[in-house]
C-alpha positions as CSV (number, residue, x, y, z in Angstrom):
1,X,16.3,29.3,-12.8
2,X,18.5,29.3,-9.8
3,X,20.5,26.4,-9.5
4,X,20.1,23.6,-6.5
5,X,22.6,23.5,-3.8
6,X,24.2,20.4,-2.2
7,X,22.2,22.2,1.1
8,X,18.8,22.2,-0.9
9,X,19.4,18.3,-2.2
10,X,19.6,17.7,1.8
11,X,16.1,18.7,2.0
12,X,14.5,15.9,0.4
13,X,14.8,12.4,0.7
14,X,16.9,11.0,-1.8
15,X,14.3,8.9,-3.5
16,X,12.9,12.5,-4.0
17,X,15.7,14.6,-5.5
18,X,15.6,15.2,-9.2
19,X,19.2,14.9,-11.3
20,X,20.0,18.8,-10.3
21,X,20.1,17.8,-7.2
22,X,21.7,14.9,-7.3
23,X,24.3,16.5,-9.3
24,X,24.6,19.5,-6.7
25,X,25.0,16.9,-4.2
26,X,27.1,15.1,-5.9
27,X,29.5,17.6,-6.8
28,X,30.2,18.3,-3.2
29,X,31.3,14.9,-2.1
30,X,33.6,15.1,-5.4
31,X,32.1,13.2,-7.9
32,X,31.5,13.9,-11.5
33,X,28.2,15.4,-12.3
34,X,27.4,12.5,-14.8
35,X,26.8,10.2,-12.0
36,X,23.9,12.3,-11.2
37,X,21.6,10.8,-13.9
38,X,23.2,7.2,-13.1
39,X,22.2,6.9,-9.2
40,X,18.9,9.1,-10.7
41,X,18.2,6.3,-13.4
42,X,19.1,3.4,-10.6
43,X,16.0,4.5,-8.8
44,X,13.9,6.0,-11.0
45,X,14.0,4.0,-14.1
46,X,15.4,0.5,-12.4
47,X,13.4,1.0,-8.9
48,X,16.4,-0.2,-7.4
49,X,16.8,1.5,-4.2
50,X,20.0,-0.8,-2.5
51,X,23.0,1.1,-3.1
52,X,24.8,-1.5,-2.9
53,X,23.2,-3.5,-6.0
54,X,24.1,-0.3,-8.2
55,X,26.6,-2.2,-10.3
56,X,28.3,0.8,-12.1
57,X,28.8,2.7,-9.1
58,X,32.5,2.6,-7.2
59,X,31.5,1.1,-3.9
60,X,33.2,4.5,-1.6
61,X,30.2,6.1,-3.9
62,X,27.8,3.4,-3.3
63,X,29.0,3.6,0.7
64,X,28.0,7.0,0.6
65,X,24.9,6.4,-0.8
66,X,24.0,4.5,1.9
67,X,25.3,6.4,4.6
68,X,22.8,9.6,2.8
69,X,19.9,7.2,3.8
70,X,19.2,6.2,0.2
71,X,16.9,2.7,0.9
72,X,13.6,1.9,0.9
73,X,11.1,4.1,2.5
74,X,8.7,1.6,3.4
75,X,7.4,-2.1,3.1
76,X,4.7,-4.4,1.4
77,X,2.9,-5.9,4.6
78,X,-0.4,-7.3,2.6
79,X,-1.8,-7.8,-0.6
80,X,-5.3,-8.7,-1.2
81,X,-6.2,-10.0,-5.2
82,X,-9.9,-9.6,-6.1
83,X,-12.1,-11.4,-8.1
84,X,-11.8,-9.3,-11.3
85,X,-7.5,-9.0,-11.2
86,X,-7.5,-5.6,-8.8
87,X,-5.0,-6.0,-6.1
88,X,-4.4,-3.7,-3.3
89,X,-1.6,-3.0,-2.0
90,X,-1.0,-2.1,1.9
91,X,2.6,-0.2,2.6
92,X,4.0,0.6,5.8
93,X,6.0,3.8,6.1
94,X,7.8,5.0,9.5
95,X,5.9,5.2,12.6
96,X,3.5,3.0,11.7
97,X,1.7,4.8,8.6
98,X,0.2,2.7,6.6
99,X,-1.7,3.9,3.0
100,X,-3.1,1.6,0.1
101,X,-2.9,2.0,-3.1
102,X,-4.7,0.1,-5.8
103,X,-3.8,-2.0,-9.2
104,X,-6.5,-1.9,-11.7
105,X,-6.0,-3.9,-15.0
106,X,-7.9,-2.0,-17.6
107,X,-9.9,-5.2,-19.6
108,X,-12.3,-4.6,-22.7
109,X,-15.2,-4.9,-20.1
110,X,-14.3,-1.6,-18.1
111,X,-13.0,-0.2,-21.4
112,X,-16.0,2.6,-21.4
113,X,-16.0,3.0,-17.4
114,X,-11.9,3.8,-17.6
115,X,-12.6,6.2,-20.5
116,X,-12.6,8.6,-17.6
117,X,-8.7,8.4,-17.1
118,X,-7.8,9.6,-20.5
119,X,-9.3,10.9,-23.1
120,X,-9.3,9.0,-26.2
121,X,-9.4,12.4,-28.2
122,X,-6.3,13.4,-26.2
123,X,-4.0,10.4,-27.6
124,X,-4.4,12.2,-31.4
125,X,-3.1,15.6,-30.0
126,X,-0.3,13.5,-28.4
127,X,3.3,14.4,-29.5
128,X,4.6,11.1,-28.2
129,X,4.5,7.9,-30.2
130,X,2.4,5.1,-28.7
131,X,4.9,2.4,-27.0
132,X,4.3,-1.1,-28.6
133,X,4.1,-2.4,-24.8
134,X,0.8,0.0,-24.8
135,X,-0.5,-1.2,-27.7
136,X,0.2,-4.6,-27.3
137,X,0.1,-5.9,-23.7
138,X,-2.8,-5.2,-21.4
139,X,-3.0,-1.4,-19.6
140,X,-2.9,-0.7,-15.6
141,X,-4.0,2.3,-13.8
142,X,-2.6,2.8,-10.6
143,X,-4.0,4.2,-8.3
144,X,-1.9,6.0,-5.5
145,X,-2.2,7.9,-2.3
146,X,-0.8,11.1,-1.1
147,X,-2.0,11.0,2.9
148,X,-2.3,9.1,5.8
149,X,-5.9,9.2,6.3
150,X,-7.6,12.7,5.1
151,X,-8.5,16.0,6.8
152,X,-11.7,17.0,4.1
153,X,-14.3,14.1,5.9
154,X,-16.4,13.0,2.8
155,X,-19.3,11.2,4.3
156,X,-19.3,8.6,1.1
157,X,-15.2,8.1,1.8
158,X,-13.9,5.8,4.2
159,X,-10.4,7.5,4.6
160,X,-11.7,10.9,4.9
161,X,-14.2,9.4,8.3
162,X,-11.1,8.6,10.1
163,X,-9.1,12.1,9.9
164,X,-5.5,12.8,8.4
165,X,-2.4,11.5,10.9
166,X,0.2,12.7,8.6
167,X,1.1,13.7,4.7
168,X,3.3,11.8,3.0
169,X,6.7,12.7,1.4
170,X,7.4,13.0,-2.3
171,X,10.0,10.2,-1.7
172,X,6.8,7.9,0.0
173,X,4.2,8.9,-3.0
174,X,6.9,8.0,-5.5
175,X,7.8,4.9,-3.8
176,X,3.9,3.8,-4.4
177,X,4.9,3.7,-8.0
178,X,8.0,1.7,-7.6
179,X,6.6,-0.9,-5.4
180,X,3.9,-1.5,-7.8
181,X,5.5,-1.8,-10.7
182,X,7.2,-4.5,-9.4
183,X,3.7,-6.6,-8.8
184,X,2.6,-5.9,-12.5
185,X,2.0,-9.0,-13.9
186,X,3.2,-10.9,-16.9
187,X,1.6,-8.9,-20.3
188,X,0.7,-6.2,-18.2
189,X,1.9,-2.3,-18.6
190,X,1.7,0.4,-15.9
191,X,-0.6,2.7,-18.6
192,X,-2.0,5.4,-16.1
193,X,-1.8,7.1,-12.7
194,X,-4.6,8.5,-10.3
195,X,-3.7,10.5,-7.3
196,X,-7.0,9.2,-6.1
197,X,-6.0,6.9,-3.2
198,X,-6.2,8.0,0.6
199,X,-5.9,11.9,1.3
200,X,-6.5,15.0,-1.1
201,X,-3.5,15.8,-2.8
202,X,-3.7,19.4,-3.3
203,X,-4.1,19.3,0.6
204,X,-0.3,18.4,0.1
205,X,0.6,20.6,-2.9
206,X,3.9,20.7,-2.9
207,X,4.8,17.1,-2.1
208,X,1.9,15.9,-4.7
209,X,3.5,18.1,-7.4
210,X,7.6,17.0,-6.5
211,X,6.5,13.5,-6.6
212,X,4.2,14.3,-10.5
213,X,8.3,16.2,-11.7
214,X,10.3,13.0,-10.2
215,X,7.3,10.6,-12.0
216,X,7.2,12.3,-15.2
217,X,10.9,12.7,-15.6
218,X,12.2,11.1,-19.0
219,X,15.8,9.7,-16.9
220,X,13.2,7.7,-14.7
221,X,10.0,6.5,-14.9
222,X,9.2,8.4,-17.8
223,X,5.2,8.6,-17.7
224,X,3.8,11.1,-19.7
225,X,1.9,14.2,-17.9
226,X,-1.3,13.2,-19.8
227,X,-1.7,10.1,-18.1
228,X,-1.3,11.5,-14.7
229,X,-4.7,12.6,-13.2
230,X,-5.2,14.5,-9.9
231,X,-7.9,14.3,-8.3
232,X,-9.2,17.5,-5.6
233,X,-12.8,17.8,-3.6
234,X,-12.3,21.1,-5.2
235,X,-9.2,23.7,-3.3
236,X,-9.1,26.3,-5.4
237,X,-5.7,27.5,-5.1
238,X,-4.5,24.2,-5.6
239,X,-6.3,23.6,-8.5
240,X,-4.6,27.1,-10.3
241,X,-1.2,26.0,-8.7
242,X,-1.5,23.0,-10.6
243,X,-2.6,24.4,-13.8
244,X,0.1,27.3,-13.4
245,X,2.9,24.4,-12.9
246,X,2.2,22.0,-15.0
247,X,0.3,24.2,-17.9
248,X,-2.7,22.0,-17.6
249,X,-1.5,18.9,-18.9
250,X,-1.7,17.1,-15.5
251,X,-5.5,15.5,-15.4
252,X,-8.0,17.0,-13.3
253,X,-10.5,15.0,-11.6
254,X,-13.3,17.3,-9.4
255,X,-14.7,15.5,-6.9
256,X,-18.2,17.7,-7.2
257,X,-21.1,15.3,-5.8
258,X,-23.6,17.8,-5.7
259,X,-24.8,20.7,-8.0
260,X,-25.6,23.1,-5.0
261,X,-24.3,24.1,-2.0
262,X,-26.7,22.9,0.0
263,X,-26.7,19.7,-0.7
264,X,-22.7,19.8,-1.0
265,X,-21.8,21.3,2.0
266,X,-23.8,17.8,3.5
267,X,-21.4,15.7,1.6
268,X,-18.2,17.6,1.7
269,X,-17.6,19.6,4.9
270,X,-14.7,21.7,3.0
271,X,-17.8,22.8,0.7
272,X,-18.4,25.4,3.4
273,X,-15.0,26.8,2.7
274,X,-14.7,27.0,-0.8
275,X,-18.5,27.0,-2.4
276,X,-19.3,25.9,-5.5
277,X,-19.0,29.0,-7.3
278,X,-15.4,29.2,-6.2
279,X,-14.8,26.0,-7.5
280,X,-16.6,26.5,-10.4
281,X,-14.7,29.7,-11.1
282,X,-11.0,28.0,-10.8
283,X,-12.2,25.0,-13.2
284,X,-12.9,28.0,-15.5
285,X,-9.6,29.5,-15.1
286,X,-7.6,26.1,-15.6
287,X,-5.8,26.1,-18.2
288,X,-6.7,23.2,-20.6
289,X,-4.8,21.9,-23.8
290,X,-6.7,21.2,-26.7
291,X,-9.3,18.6,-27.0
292,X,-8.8,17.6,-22.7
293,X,-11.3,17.6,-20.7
294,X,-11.7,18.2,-17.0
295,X,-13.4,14.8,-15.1
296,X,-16.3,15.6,-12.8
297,X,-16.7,12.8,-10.2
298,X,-20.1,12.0,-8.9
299,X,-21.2,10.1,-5.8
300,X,-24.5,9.1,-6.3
301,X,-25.9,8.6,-2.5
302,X,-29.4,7.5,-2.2
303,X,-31.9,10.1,-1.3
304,X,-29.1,12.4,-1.4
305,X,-27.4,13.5,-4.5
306,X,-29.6,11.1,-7.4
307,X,-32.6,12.6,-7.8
308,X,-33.8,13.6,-12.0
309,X,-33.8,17.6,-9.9
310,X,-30.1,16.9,-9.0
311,X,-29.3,15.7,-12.5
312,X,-30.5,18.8,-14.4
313,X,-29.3,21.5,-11.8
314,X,-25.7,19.4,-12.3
315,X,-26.0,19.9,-16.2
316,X,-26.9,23.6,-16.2
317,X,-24.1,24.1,-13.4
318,X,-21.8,22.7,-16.2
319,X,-22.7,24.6,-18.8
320,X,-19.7,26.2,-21.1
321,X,-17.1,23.9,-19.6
322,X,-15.2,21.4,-21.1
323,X,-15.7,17.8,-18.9
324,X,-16.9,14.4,-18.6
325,X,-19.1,13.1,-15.8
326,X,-18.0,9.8,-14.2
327,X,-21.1,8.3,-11.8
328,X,-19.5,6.6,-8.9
329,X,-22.8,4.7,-7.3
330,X,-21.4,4.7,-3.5
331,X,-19.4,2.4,-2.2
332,X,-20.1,0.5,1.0
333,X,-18.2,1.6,4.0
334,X,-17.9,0.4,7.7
335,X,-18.4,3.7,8.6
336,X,-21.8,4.7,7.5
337,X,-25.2,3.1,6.6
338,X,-25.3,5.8,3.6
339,X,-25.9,3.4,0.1
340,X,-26.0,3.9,-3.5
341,X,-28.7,4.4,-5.5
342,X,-31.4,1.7,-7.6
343,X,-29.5,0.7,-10.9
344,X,-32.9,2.5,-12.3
345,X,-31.6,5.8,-10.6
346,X,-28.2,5.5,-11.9
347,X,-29.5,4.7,-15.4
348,X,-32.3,7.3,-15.4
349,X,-29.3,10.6,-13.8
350,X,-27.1,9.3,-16.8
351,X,-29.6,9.2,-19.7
352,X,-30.3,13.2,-18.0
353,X,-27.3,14.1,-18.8
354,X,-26.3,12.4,-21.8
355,X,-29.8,14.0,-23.1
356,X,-28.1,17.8,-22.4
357,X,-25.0,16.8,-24.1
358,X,-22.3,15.4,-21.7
359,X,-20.0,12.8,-22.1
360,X,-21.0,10.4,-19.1
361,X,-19.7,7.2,-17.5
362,X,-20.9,4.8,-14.7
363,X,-17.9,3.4,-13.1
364,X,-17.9,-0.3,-12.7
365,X,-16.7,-1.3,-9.4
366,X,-13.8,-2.8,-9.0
367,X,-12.1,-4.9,-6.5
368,X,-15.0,-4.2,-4.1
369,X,-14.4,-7.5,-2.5
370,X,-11.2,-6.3,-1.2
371,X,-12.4,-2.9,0.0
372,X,-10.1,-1.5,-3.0
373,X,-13.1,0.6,-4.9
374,X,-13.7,3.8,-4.5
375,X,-13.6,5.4,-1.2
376,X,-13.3,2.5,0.8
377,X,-9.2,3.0,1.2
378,X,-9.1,3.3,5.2
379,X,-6.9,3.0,8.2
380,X,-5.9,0.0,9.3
381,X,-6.3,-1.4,12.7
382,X,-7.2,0.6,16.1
383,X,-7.4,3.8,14.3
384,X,-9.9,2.8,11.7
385,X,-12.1,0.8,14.5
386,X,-12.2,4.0,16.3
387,X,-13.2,6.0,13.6
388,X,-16.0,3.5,12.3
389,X,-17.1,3.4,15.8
390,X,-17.6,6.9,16.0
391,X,-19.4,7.5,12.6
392,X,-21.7,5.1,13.9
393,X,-22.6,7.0,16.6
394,X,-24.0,10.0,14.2
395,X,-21.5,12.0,12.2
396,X,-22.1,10.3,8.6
397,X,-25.4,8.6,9.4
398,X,-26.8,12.3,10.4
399,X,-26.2,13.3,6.6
């Protein structure tokens, strides 16, 4: 492997440059290569992103720092708590970006609904001893986002109504993680991440998959690939760039919604681009470890996607792969009248496919009073009136 030059470090933003590069970088303004892993470890492990508070540093080193643009990317402006303990988090980024991302404490009473974010068959398989924070304090998925708004326009997803105004940087996904680490309550324990906030992250590949090496790293924040999950409305040469990079450890979550094409292509727009059997044919081809599964995600939209028909076409579309089914009854958004399903329909599309052998999961909702579940992320301000404005003129309601 080629090694980094001080010219390559340039091309990221500090937050996102791994140790090679900070020791390429490094080495140019003459300092020893050891201090690589420190300023790495300052950020990474201690989320400390003032130069200035970097104690073990000499201060022409910390000046420097500084003067590279090593600060924080962006800001808290609001968090909203729910009822249940979710809080959402909005961040502010340059120009006026704004994204949410989402704390969810994992209690006994969602313990089968989050069974979706790791496998419990996995942790055997695992290498890596369990931490005694994990066993002993209560587990938080985050969930984080990878776009400013979303180019794939899910009609069941309030981000995706409103269009994408910009990706974000590896340094700006990263600092997601940071930030809300820092609002983890007492006895709580960042346990797992879900690239499942606003935008599709292998939209973004190669910032999603910087910002998954910086995250994993064992100098900084140290999570474990298995409790990272991505999830895709289904690109196909993202989904084998993932698998090639990270040799399937990385979680995959499919956002499917449909078992035809038909039906799909009314739900997701990019359906028409990459069909199901392409889709189909790169969940195939991804590499899984032992006992992992891939996560199919499933909207259930009323008189759309929930009838017994859809149900059994969906478990014969599966057949021979190795997954899980999580039921997401929809969400309420502004931007469409669309609704979920009876709690008999849910009940009677899950028995379905638990009767043909799946492993399937109703997701509880959670922090819905905040417009934190799933797919109500959205734009804030102008944009997003605009956008709900025009959905209610025709684009989702004509699903």
């Amino acid at each position: 492997m080629t090694q980094p030059t001080a010219s390559d470090a340039l091309n990221w933003h500090p937050l996102a440059r791994l140790p090679e590069e900070w020791r390429a970088w490094l080495s140019s303004e003459g300092e020893a290569p050891f201090r690589a892993d420190q300023v790495f470890r300052w950020i990474h492990r201690q989320g400390e992103l003032s130069p200035s508070k970097m104690s073990n540093l000499a201060l022409p080193l910390r000046e420097r720092l500084a003067a590279a643009g090593l600060q924080a990317p962006g800001a808290v402006v609001d968090v909203k708590r729910a009822a249940d303990g979710t809080r959402k988090l909005l961040i502010e980024f340059d120009k006026g970006a704004r994204v949410e991302c989402v704390v969810i404490p994992m209690t006994p009473k969602t313990a089968e609904d989050t069974a979706y974010l790791v496998d419990p068959d996995s942790e055997a398989e695992d290498d890596e001893p369990t931490s005694p924070a994990l066993e002993s304090n209560t587990k938080v998925t985050l969930c984080i986002s990878t776009q400013y708004g979303c180019a794939m326009g899910c009609v069941f997803c309030a981000s995706g109504q409103f269009g994408l105004q910009r990706g974000l940087g590896a340094h700006e996904i990263v600092f997601q993680v940071l930030l809300a680490r820092s609002y983890l309550e007492p006895g709580e324990v960042l346990s797992n991440l879900v690239f499942m906030g606003m935008g599709e992250p292998l939209h973004h590949y190669d910032e999603t998959a910087r910002a998954v090496r910086l995250i994993t790293h064992p100098e900084g924040i140290a999570m474990s690939a298995r409790r990272l999950t991505v999830s895709t409305v289904g690109l196909p040469s993202g989904i084998q760039k993932l698998g090639d990079d990270f040799a399937g450890k990385v979680g995959l979550a499919v956002s499917l919604h449909a078992p035809d094409d038909e039906t799909r292509s009314r739900i997701i727009p990019m359906n028409q681009r990459y069909p199901v059997a392409k889709l189909l044919a790169a969940l195939r081809a991804y590499p899984l470890p032992r006992r992992r599964r891939i996560t199919i995600e499933y909207t259930l939209i009323s008189g759309i996607n929930d009838s017994p028909e859809h149900a059994d076409r969906l478990a014969e579309l599966l057949r021979g792969l190795r997954v899980k089914v999580n039921l997401i009854p929809m969400n309420p958004i502004e931007a469409s009248t669309l609704e979920a399903p009876a709690e008999t329909a849910v009940a009677r599309f899950r028995e379905t496919l638990t009767g043909r052998g799946y492993s399937c999961f109703v997701r509880t909702r959670r922090g819905d009073d905040v417009l934190a579940a799933c797919g109500q992320l959205a734009l804030q301000g102008e944009a997003a009136t605009q956008g709900a404005v025009r959905l209610r003129r025709g684009r989702a309601d004509d699903v």
